[in-house]
N, C-alpha and C positions, 0 to 999 in steps of 0.2 A: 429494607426498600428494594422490590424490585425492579427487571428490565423493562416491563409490564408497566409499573407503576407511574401514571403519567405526573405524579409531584416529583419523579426522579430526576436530577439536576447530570446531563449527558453532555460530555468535553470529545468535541469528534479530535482529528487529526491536529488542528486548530485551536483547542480550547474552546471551541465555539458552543456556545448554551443550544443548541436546536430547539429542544423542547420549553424550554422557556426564552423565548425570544425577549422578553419582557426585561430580560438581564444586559440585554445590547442596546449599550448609546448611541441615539441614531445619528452617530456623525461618521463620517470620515477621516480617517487622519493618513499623515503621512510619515514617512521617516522623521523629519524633521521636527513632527507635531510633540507637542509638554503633554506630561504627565505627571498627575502625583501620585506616590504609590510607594510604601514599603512596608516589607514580611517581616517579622522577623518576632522570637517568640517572648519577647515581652509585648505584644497586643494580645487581645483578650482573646480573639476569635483566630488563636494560633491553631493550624493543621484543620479547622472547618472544614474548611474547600477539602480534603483530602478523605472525607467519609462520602459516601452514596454517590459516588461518582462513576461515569463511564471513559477511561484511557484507554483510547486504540493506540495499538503499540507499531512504531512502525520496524522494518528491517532493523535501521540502525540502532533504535529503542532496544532490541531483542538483542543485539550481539555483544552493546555495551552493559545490559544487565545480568547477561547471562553469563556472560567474561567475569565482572563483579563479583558472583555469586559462587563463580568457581564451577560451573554446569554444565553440560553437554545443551547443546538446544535442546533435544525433544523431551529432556528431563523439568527444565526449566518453562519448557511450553505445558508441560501437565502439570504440574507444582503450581505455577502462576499466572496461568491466563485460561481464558473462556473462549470460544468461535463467534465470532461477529461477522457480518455482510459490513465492507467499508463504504461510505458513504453515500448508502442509498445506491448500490446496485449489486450484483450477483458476483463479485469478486469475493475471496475468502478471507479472512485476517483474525489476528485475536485482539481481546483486550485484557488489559489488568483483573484479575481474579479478585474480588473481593474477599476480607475477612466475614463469617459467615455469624454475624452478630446482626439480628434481625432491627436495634435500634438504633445502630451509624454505621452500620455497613464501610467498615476503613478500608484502605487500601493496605496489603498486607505489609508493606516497608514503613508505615507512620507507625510513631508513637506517640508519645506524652512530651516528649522532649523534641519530637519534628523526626525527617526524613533518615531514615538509614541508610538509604543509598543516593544520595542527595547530588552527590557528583556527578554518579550516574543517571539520574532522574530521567524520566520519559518528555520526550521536546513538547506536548501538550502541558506538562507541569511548567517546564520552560516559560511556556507563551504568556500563562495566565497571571494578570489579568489582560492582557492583551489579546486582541485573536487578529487573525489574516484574512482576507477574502480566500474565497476556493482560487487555488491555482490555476489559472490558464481556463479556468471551466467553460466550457464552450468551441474552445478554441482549436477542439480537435486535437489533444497534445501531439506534440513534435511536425505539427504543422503549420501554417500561416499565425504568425504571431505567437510562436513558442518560445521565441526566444525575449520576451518582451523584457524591457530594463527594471531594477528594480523599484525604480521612479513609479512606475506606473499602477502598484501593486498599489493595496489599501490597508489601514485596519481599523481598529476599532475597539472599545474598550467594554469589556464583560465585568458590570459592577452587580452585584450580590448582596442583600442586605444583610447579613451576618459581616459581611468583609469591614475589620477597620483598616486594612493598609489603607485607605485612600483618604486617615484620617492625619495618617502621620506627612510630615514636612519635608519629604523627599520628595523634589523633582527631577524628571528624566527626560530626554525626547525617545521615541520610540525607539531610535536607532541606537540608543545609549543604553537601554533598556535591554536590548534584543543581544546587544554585545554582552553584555553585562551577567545576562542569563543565559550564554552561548545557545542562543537561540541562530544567530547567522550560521556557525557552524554546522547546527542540527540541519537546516534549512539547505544549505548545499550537498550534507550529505542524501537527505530523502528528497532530494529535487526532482531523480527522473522517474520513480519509484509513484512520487504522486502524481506525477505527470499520467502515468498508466490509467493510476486512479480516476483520475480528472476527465483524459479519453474515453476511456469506459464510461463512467458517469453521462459523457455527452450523447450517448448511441441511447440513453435512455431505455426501455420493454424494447426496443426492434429486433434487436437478436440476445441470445444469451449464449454463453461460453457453454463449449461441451464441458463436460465431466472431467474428462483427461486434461482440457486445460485449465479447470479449477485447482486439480491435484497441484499442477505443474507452478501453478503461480502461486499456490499459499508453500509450496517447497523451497521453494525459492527467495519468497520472503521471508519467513519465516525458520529456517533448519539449514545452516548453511553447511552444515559437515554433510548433510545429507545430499545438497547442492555437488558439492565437491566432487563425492564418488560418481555424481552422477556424469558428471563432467571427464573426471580420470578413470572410473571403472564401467562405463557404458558403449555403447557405441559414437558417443558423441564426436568426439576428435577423426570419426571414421568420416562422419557427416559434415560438418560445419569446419573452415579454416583458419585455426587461432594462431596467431603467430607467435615464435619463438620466446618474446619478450613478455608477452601476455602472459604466456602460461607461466612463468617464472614468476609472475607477480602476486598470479591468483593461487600459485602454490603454496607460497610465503606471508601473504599479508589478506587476513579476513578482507579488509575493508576493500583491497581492491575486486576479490573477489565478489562481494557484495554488488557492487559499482557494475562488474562483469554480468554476474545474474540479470541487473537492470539491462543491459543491453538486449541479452538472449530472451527476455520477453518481450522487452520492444519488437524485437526481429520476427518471433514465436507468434505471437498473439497479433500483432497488426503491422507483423514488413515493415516495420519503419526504423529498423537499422540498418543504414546501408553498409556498415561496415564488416556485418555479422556474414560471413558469405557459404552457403550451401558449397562443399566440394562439385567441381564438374558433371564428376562422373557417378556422383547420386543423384542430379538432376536426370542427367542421360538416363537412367536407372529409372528411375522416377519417371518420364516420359515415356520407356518403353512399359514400365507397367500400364499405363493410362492409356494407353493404345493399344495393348495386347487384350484390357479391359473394355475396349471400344468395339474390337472385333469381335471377340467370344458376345456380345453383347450384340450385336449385326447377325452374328451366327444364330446364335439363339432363335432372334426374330424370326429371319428368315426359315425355321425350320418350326416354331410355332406356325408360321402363314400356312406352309404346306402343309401341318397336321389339320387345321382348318377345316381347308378346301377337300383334301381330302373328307374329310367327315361328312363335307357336304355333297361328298360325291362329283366335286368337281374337278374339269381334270388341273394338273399341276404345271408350269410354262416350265419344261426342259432346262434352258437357261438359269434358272433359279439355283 
């Protein structure tokens, strides 16, 4: 089954079916809302859901699997995953690599007996069968109504006809659910992360990311040793002012690091960290370049005009 393949059943960030919408109950529910629902492999249709699927992996996804697995990131980025566009816009990201079995297409950590890395598992395996609304979408992340509570949020249940969890006599509310499958924890960790997502997504075709900032946000999500140096062995700390505390954090512990990255694109990509602050005297820098490029730029003109007039035989105003 391929990407192409429009019978292909696609789990975004969310678990959300897109391409077969047919799979989403058209209700609403809430934290509080019941469900019945459980995995587990005495049903028939154990690890189904787990062939011809599409897992976009997020930051956290990559650093808990790749830790797992005992891998450097860009090892475990070519071993296990493929280049995806995340949700419908021009941002970079990967997904889960399929096992290359042209008649169930597995994810390469299932077997016969269920998940190998189960603990670590990807927060779309988490979700499902649950899914979320899109984050904030609309909202302009980290603007008006980004901080909204989690009362307000929604989901919704992605029922499959192959699936018998929803045969068996376990009931949950969502929120019981969502702890249950440390779905809440996944959820605060890729919070600002999809937020990015979400922003981007709102701007819609009106602009697209240059090149250099595609590079810079699939590095950053994706490859945090890579993050690191870029941060300790760059010019970075010449430019941007991290405080004492920070860097000791992000030296020591992936996840704060991670957490860090999220800021430096928020800042990067759409200024909306105000915490992230440009040193003085690269601004200074940075404004005498723009104005030293303002004049040679006035120069220029004005010595085009004269080549002109000249040409035309006319005469030149002294003053110029």
């Amino acid at each position: 089954m391929s990407e192409n393949d429009p019978s292909a059943k696609e789990k975004t960030l969310f678990g959300k079916g897109i391409d077969n919408p047919s799979n989403i109950l058209p209700k609403k529910l809430t934290l509080e809302s019941k469900i019945k629902f459980r995995c587990h492999p005495g049903v028939s249709c154990f690890t189904a859901c787990c062939h011809g699927i599409k897992i976009v992996l997020t930051p956290y996804d990559i650093l808990q699997l790749k830790n797992r697995l005992g891998l450097p990131a860009h090892e475990f980025l070519e071993k296990y995953t493929t280049p995806v566009y995340l949700e419908k816009t021009d941002m970079p990201g990967v997904a889960l690599k399929l096992s290359e079995d042209k008649d169930r297409n597995p994810c390469p950590f299932v077997t016969p007996e269920g998940c190998t890395v189960y603990t670590d598992r990807p927060s779309a395996c988490r979700y499902y069968p649950v899914g979320m609304a899109d984050f904030h979408e609309g909202q302009g992340a980290m603007g008006e109504g980004a901080d909204q509570k989690d009362e307000e949020k929604f989901f919704f249940i992605v029922k499959e006809d192959h699936c018998k969890g929803f045969e068996e006599d376990k009931e949950w509310t969502v929120a019981e659910w969502r702890k249950d499958q440390g779905v809440d924890v996944r959820d605060e960790m890729n919070k600002e992360w999809l937020r990015l997502v979400m922003r981007r997504k709102s701007f819609g075709h009106q602009a697209s990311l240059s090149d250099q900032a595609k590079r810079m946000f699939f590095m950053a999500s994706t490859d945090l040793d890579h993050f690191k140096r870029f941060i300790f062995e760059s010019t970075f700390l010449d430019t941007y002012v991290v405080d004492d505390e920070t860097l000791e954090k992000i030296k020591a512990d992936d996840v704060e690091l991670m957490l860090f990255s999220f800021r430096y694109l928020a800042s990067s990509l759409f200024g909306a960290d105000k915490g992230l602050n440009i040193r003085e005297d690269k601004i200074q820098e940075r404004v005498e370049v723009i104005k030293k490029s303002q004049e040679d730029s006035v120069v220029q003109s004005v010595e085009d005009y004269k080549a002109i007039k000249k040409a035309r035989g006319e005469e030149v105003d002294p003053d110029l």
